[in-house]
SELO-361248 format. One record per residue (C-alpha): x, y, z. Coordinates in Angstrom, 3 decimals. Layout:
<r px="X" py="Y" pz="Z"/>
...
This chain:
<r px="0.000" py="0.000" pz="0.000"/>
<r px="1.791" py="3.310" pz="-0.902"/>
<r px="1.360" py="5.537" pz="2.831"/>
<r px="1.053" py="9.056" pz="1.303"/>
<r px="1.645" py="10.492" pz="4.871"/>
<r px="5.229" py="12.562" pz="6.069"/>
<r px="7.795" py="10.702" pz="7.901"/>
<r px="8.149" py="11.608" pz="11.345"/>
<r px="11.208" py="13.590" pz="10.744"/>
<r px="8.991" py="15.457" pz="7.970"/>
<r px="6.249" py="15.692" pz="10.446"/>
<r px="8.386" py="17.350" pz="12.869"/>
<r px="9.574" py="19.929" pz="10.615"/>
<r px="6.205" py="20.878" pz="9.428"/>
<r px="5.191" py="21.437" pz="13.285"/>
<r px="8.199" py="23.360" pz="13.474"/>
<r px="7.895" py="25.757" pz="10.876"/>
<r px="3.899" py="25.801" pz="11.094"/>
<r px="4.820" py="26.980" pz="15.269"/>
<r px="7.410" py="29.428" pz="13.571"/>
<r px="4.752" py="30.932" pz="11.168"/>
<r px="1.989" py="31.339" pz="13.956"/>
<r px="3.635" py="32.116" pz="16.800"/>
<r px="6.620" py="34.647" pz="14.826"/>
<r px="5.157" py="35.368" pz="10.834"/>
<r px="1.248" py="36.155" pz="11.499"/>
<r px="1.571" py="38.966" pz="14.422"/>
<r px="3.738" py="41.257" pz="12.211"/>
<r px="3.339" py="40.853" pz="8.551"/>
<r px="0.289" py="42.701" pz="7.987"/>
<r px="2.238" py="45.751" pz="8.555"/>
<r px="5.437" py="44.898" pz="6.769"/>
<r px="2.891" py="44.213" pz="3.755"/>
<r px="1.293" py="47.843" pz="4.488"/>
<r px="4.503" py="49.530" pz="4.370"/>
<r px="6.057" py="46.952" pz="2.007"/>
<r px="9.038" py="46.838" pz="3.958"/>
<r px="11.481" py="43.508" pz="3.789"/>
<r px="11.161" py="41.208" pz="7.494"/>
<r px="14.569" py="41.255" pz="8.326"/>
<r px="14.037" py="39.859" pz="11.945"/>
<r px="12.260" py="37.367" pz="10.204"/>
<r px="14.669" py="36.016" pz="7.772"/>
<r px="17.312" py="35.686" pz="10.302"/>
<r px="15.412" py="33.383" pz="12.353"/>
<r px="14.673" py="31.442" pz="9.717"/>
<r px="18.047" py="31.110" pz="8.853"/>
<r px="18.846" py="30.199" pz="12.214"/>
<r px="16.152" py="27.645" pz="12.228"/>
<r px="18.206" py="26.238" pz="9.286"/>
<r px="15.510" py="26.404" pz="6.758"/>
<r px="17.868" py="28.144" pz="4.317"/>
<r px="19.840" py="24.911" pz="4.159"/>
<r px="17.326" py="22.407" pz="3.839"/>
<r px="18.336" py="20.470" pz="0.593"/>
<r px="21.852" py="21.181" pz="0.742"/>
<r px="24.472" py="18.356" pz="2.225"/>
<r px="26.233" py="19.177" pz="5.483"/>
<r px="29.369" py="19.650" pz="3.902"/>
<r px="28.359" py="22.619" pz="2.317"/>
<r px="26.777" py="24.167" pz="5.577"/>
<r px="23.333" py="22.592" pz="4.672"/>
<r px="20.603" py="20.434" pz="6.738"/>
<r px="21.398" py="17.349" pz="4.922"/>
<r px="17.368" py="17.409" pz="3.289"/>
<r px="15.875" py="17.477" pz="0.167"/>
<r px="13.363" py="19.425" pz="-1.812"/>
<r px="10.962" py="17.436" pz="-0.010"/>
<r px="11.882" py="19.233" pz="3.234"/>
<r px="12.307" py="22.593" pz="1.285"/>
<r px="8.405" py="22.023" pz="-0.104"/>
<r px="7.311" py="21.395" pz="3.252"/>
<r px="8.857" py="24.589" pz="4.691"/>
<r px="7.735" py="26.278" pz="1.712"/>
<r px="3.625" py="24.908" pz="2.225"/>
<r px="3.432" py="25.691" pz="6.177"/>
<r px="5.188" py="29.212" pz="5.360"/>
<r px="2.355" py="29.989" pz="3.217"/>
<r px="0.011" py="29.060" pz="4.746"/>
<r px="0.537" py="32.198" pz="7.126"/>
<r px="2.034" py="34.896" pz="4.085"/>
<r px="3.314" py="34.419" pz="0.783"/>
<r px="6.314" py="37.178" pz="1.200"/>
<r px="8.223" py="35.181" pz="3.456"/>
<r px="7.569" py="32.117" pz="1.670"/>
<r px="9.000" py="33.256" pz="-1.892"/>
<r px="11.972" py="34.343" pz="0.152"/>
<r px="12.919" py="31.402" pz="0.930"/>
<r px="11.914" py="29.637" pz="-2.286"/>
<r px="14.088" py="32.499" pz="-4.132"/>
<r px="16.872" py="32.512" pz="-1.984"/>
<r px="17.212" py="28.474" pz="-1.676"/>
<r px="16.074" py="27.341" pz="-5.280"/>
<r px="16.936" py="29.906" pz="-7.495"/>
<r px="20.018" py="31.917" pz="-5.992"/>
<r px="22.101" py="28.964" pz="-3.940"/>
<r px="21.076" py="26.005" pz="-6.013"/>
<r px="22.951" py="27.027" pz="-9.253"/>
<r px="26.199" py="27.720" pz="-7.264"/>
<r px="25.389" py="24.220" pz="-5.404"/>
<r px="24.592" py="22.477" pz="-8.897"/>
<r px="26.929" py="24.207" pz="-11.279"/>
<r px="29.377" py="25.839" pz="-9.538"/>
<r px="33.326" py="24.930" pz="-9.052"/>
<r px="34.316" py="23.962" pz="-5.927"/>
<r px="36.206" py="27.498" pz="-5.385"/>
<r px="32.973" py="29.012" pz="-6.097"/>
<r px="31.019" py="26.571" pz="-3.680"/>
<r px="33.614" py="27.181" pz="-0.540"/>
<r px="32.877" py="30.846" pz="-1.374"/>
<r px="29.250" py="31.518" pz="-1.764"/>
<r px="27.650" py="28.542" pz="-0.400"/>
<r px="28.226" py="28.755" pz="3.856"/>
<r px="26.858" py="31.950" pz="4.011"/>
<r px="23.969" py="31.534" pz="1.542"/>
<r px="22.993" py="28.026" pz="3.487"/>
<r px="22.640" py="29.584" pz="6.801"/>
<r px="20.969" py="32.415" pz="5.440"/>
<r px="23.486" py="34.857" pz="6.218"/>
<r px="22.921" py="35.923" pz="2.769"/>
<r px="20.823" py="36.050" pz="-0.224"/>
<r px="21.876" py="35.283" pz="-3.759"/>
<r px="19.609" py="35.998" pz="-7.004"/>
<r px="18.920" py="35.243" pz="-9.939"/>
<r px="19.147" py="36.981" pz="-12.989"/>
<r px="16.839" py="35.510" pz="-15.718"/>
<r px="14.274" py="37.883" pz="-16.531"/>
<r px="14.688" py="40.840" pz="-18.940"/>
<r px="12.422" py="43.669" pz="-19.755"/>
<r px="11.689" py="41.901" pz="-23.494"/>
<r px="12.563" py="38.060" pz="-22.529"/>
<r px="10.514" py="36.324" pz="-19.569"/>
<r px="8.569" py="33.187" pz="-20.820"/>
<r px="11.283" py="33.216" pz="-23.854"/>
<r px="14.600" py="33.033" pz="-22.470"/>
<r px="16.693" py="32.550" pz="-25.943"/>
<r px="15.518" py="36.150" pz="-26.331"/>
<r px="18.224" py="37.252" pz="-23.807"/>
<r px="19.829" py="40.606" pz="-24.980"/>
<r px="22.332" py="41.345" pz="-21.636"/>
<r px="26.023" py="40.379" pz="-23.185"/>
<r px="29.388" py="39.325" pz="-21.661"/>
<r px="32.501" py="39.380" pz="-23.857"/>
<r px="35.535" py="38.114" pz="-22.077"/>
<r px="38.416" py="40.678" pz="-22.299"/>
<r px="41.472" py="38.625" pz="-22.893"/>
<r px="44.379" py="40.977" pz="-22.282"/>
<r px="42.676" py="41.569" pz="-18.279"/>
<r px="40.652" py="38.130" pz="-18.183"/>
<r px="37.688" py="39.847" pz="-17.227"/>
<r px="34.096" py="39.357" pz="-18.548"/>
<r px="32.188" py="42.876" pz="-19.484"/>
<r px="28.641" py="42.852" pz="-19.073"/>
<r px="25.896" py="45.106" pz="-19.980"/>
<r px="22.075" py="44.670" pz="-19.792"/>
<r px="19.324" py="44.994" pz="-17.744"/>
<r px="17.496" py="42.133" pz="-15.820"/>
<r px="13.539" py="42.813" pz="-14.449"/>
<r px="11.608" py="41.402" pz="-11.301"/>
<r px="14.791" py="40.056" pz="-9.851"/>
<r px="13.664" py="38.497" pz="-6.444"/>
<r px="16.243" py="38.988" pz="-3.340"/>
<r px="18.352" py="40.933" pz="-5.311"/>
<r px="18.377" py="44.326" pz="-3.156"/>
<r px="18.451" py="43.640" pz="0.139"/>
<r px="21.409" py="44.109" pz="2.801"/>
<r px="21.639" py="40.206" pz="2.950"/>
<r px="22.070" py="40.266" pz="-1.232"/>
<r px="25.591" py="39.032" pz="-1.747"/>
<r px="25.591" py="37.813" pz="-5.436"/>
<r px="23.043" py="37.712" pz="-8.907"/>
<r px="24.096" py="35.089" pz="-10.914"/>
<r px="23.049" py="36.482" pz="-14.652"/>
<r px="22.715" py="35.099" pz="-17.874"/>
<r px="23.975" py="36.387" pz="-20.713"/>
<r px="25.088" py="35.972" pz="-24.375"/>
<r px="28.632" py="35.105" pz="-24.427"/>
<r px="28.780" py="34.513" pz="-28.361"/>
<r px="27.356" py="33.016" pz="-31.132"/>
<r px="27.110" py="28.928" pz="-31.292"/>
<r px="27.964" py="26.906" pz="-35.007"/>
<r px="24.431" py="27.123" pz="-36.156"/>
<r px="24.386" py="30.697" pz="-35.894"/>
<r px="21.752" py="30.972" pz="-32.721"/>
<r px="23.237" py="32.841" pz="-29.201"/>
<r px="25.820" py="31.582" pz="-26.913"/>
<r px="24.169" py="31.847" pz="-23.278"/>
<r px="26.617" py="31.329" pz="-19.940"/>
<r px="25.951" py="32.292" pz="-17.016"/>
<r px="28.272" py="34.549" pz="-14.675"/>
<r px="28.167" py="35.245" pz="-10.913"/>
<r px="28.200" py="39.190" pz="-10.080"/>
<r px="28.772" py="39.881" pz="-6.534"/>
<r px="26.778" py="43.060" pz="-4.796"/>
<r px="28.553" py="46.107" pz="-5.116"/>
<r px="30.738" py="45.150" pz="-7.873"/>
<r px="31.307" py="48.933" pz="-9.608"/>
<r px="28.647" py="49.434" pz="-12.652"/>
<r px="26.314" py="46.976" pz="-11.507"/>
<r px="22.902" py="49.409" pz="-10.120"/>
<r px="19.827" py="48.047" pz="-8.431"/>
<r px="16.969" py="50.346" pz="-9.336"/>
<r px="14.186" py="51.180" pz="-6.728"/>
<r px="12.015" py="48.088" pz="-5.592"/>
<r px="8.888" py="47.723" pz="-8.049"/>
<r px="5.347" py="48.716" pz="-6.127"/>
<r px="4.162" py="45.241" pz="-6.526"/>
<r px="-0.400" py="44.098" pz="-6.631"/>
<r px="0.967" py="41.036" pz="-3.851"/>
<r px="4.471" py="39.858" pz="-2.441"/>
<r px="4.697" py="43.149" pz="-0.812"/>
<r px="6.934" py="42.309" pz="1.963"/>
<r px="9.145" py="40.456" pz="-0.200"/>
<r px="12.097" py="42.458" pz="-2.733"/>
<r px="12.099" py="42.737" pz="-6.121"/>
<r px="14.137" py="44.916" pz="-8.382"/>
<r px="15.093" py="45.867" pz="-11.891"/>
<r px="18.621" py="45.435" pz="-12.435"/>
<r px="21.696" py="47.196" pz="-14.642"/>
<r px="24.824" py="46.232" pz="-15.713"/>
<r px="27.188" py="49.143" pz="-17.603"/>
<r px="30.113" py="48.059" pz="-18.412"/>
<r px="30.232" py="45.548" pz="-15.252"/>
<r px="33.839" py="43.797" pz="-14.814"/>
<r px="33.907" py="40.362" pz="-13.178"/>
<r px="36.936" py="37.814" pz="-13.448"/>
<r px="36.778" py="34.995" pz="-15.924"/>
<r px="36.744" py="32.391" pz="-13.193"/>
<r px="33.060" py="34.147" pz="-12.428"/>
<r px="31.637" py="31.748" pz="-15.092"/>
<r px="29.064" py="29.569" pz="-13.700"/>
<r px="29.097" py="26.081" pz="-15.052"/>
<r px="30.520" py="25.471" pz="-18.969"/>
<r px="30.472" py="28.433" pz="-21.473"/>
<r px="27.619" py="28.156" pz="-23.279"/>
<r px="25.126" py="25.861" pz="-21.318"/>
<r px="23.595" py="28.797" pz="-19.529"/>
<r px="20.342" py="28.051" pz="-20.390"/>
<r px="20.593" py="24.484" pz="-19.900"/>
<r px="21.645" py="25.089" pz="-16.369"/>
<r px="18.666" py="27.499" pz="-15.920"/>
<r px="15.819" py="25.331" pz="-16.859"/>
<r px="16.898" py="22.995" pz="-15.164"/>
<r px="16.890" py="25.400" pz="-12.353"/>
<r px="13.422" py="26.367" pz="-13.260"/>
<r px="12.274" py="22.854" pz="-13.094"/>
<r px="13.256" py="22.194" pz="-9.872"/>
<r px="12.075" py="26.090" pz="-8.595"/>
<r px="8.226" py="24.874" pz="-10.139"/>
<r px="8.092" py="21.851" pz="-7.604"/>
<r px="9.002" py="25.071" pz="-4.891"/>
<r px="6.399" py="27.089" pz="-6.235"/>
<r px="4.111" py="24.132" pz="-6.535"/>
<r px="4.374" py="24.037" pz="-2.497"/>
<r px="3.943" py="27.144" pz="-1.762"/>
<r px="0.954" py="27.415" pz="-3.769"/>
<r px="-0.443" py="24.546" pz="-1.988"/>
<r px="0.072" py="26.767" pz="1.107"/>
<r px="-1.836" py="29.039" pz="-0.392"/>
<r px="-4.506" py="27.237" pz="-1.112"/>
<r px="-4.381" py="25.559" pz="2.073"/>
<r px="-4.516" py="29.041" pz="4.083"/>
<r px="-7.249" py="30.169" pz="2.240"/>
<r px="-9.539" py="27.308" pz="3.571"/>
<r px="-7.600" py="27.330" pz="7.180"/>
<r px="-9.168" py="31.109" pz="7.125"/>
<r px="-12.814" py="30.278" pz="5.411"/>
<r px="-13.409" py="28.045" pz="8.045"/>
<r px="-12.956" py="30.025" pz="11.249"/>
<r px="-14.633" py="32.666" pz="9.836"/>
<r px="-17.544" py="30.548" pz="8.615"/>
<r px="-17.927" py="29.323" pz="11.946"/>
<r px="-17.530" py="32.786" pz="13.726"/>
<r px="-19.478" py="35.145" pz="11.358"/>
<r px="-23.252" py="35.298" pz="12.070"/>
<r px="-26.046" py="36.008" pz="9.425"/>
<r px="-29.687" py="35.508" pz="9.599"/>
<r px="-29.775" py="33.967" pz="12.834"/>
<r px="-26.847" py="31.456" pz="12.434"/>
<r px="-23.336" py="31.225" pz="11.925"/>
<r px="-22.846" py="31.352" pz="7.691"/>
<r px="-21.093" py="27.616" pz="7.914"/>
<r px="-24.597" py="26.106" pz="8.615"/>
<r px="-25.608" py="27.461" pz="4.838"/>
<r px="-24.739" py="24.996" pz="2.255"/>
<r px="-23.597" py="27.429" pz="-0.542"/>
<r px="-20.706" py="28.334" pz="1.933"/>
<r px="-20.122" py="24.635" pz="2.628"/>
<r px="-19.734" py="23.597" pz="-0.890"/>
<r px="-17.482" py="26.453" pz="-1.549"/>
<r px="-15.286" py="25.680" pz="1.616"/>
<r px="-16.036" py="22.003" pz="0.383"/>
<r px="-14.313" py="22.771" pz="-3.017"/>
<r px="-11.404" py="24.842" pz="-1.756"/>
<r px="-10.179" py="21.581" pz="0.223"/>
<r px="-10.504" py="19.272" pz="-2.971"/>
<r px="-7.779" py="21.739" pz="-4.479"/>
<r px="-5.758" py="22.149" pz="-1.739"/>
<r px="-5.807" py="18.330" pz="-1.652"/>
<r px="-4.916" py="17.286" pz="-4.856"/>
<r px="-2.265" py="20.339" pz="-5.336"/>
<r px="-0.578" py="19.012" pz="-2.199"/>
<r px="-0.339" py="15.207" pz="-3.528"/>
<r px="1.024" py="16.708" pz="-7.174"/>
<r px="3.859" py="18.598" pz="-5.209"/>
<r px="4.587" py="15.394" pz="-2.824"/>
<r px="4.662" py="13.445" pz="-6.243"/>
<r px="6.724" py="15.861" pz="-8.312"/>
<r px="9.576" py="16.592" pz="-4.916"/>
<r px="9.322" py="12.688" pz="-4.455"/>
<r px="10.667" py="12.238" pz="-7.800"/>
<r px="13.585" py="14.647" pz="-7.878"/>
<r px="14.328" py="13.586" pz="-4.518"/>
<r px="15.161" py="10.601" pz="-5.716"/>
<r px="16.968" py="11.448" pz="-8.667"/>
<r px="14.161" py="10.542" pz="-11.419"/>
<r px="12.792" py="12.353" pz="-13.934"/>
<r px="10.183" py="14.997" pz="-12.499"/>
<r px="10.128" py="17.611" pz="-15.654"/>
<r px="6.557" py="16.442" pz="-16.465"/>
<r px="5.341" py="16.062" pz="-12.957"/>
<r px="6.759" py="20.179" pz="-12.168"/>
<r px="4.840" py="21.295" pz="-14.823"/>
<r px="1.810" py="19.526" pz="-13.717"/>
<r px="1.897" py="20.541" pz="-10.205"/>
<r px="2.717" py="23.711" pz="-10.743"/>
<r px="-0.070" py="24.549" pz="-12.931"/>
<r px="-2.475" py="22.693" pz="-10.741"/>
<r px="-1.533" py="24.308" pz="-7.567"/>
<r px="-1.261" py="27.819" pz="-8.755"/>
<r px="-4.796" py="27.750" pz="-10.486"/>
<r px="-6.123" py="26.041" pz="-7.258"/>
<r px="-3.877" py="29.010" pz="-5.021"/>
<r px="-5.801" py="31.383" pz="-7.321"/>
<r px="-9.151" py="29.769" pz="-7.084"/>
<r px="-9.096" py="29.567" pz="-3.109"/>
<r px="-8.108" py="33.715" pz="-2.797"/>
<r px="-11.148" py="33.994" pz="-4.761"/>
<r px="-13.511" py="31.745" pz="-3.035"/>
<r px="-11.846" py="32.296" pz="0.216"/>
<r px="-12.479" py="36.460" pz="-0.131"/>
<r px="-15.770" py="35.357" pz="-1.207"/>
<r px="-16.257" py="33.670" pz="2.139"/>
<r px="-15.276" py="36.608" pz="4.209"/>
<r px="-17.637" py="39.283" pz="2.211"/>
<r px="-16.335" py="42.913" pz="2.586"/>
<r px="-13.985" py="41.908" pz="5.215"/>
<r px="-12.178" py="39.852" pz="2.724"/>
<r px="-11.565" py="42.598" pz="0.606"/>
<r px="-9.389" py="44.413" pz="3.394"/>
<r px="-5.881" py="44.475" pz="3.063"/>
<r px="-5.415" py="43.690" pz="6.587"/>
<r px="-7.457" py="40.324" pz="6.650"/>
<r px="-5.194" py="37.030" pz="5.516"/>
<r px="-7.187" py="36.749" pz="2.760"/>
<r px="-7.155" py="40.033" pz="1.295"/>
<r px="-3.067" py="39.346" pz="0.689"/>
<r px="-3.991" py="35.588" pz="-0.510"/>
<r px="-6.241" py="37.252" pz="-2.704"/>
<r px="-3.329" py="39.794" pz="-3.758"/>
<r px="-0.466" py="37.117" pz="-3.600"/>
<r px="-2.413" py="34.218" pz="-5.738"/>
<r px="-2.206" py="35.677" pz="-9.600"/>
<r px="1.874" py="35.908" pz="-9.480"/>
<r px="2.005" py="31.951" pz="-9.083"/>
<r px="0.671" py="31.331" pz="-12.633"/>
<r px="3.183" py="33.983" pz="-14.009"/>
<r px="6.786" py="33.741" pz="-12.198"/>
<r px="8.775" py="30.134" pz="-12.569"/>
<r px="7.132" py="29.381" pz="-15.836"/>
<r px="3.768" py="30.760" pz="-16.437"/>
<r px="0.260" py="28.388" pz="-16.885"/>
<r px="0.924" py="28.375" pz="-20.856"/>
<r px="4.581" py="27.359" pz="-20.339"/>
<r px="3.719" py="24.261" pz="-18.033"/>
<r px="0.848" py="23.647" pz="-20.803"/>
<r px="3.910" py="23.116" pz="-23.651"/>
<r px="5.959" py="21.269" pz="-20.972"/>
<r px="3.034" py="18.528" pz="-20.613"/>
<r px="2.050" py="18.471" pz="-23.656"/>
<r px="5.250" py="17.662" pz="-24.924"/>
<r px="5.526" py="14.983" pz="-22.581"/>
<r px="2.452" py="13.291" pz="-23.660"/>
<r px="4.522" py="13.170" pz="-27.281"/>
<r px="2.213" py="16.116" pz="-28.702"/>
């Protein structure tokens, strides 16, 4: 009989990071999401709790997990706020992970200790203001200057998560390096440090949702790094970052499950608590069926995640099983905030009520890490269409 329920080492984290999220997250993010300021305090617990290290081996100052662990973290997280959540999921999956995955050793002593224990963030540099979805479309360029052995870069990167804050220690940024035999671009990938001269992080965007959470445009003029910056081999850049992405959807898959699972953690005490006509609104059985329904999605998104993290965990091939969980649990994050703010009536539609920020947080899950149409082409291409 397969025994779809955590371990009791994956138990105990849940209960620890669920305690962490009540007791710590809830009190004080409303206002950090009011004044859209970043949760330092936050973050450094979290990083003392050792969540920033979850799939990485010890060696490497890591918890010795998987993305299992990392999913659960991520769920619980969001359950409470989304902010925090895609902190961690950005910080862990998409600014260590290529240094952990691709990275020389040299590279690995550096960085990876201090991103690990959450000492500090790393980011990464995908996005452009004309290339999201399509990546080949890159335009920021690196030419390596022989005579000082320094790469030049110049470009400009958009909605670059972690990538201003006082913890941000490195972007890791693809760009076109040169052209390949057939003609098409060259992409590689190069680690920038913070505060390397020519390299400008613009103002943080004012976001819909995610508003405790930092997110900048980026520019590089005429930014010098040294050749041994190159991440990975010259010219597999955007081999190395879908494969990234892949493994960031099974994040955002869990954290959308959170989301999801939040939104009916919420409808129900407030169904219970909210009078109308004589009787609290959970007796009706329009607001049971809608409650009823926002389970069944939190449900089955949470079994796609577990099936997709399962797979990678163990070193099989989860491409197709991302894409589907990340599509389901981002439409089913969506269709909770709507259902949920349903639920709550006028209170639901105040930015200081959980929902309200569900509501607000929800759409960005079927855009960032591969929007719904993307994960569409991924599984139908894996059905041989």
């Amino acid at each position: 009989m397969v025994d779809f329920r955590l371990s009791e080492e994956q138990e105990a984290l849940r209960e620890s990071v669920r305690d962490f999220a009540l007791e710590q997250v809830a009190p004080v993010i409303a206002e950090h999401y009011e004044r859209e300021t970043f949760p330092y305090d936050l973050i450094r617990q979290m990083g003392k709790m050792g969540l920033f290290g979850l799939p990485f081996p010890e060696e490497h100052g890591g918890m010795g997990g998987d993305y299992f662990a990392l999913g659960i973290a991520l769920e619980e997280l969001a359950r409470i706020d989304s902010s925090v959540a895609i902190t961690l999921e950005a910080a862990v999956s998409l600014g260590a992970m290529p240094i952990y995955r691709f990275g020389t050793p040299e590279q690995q002593q550096r960085w990876l200790p201090q991103l690990t224990s959450g000492e500090s963030l790393a980011a990464f540099g995908l996005t452009e203001p004309g290339a999201g979805s399509d990546a080949g479309g890159t335009t920021t360029r690196a030419v390596l200057d022989e005579a000082t052995g320094e790469w030049l870069i110049n470009g400009t990167k958009a909605f670059i998560t972690n990538s201003g804050t006082d913890l941000t220690c490195l972007v890791t940024v693809m760009a076109v390096t040169g052209t390949r035999p057939d003609g098409g671009k060259e992409l590689s990938t190069i680690i920038v440090p913070s505060g390397t001269p020519g390299f400008t992080v613009a103002p943080a965007y004012s976001k819909v949702g995610w508003c405790a959470s930092d997110t900048h445009e980026l520019s590089f003029d005429d930014v010098r790094v040294p050749a041994e910056n190159l991440l990975g081999q010259r010219g597999r850049g955007l081999a190395q970052f879908l494969r990234i992405l892949d493994e960031g959807r099974v994040a955002i898959a869990a954290l959308a499950t959170g989301l999801a699972q939040g939104c009916v953690d919420e409808s129900v005490k407030y169904a219970k608590e909210r009078p109308a006509f004589g009787r609290p609104i959970s007796a009706y059985q329009s607001v049971q069926f809608m409650i009823a329904d926002m389970e069944l999605r939190a449900r089955t998104a949470r079994l796609a995640w577990h099936d997709a993290a399962a797979r990678l965990s163990a070193g099989e091939d989860f491409k197709h099983e991302a894409a589907v969980a990340k599509l389901h649990a981002s439409q089913a994050a969506m269709e909770n905030a709507r259902w949920a703010t349903q639920v709550h009536g006028g209170y639901g539609y105040m930015n200081e009520s959980a929902v309200g920020r569900f509501y607000r947080d929800a759409k960005i899950l079927e855009i960032g890490e591969g929007t719904s149409e993307v994960q569409r082409m991924i599984i139908a291409r894996g059905l041989g269409l």
